[in-house]
C-alpha positions in Angstrom: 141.7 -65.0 22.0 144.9 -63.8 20.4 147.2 -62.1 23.4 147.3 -58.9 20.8 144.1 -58.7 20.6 143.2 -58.6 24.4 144.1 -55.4 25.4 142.0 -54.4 23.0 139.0 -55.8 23.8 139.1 -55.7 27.2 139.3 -51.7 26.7 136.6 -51.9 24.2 134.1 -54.8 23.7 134.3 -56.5 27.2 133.1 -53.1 28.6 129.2 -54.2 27.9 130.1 -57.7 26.9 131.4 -60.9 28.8 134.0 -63.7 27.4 134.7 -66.3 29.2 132.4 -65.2 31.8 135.0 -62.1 32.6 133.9 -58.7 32.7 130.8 -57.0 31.1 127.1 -58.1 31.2 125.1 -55.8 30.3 125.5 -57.0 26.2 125.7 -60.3 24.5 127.9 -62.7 26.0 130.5 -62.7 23.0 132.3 -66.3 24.0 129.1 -68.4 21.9 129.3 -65.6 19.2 130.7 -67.1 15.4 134.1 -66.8 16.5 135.4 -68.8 13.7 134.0 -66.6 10.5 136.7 -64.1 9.9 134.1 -61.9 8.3 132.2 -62.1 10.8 134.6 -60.8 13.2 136.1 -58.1 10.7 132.1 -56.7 10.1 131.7 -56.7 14.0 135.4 -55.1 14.5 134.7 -52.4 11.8 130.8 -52.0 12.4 130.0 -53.3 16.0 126.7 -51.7 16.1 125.8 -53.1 12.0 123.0 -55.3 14.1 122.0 -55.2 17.3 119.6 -57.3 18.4 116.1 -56.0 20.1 117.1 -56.9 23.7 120.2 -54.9 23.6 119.1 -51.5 22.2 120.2 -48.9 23.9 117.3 -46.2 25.1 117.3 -43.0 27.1 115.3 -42.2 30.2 114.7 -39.2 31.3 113.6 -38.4 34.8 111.4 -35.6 36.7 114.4 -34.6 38.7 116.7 -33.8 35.3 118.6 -36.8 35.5 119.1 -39.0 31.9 120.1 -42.5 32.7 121.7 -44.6 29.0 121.2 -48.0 29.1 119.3 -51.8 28.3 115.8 -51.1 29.2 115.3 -55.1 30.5 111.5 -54.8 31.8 108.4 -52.3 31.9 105.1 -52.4 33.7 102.5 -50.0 34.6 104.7 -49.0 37.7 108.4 -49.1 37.1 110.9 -49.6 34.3 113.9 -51.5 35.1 117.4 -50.3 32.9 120.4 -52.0 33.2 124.0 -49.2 32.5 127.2 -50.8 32.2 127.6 -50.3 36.2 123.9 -51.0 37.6 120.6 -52.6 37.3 118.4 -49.2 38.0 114.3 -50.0 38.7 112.9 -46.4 38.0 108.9 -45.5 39.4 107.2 -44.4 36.1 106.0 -41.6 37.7 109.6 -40.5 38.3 110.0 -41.0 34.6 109.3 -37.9 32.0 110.4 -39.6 28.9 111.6 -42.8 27.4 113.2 -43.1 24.4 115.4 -45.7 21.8 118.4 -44.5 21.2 119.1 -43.0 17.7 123.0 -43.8 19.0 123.7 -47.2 19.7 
């Protein structure tokens, strides 16, 4: 990575994501990513959330105690829902949960 660039996307992109196995994980790990295709990078720089995949949609929970928790929903069952934010992995009891919902903002 360029040294101008870094500051840039350590304040930014390596939030959620990892590069070089430094900082983020809760998005894609962005050191595999097409690196080389300057549009690529350009129409990720301007428009980072142009495609996101299914795994790494954002959703909303929202709990029985008035709490709203923003994050990766990772797994589901009949009994808990597991949600990764960008500092925890949260497992919440679906009957704490009182709704669950894609984000309309990703």
């Amino acid at each position: 990575m360029p040294r101008a660039a870094a500051p840039c996307s350590r304040a930014l992109c390596q939030q959620c994501h990892s590069l070089f196995d430094v900082d983020g994980k809760v998005g894609p790990d962005l050191t595999g990513s097409n690196r080389g295709d300057l549009d690529y990078i350009l129409q990720n720089i301007v428009d980072p959330n142009a495609v996101i995949p299914n795994d790494y949609r954002a959703w909303n929970l929202d709990t029985t105690d008035d709490r709203t928790i923003s994050g990766i929903l990772k797994q589901q069952d009949d009994k808990s829902v597991t949600i990764v934010t960008a500092n925890e992995t949260l497992v919440v009891p679906r009957n704490e949960i009182k709704s669950l919902k894609e984000s309309s903002f990703q």
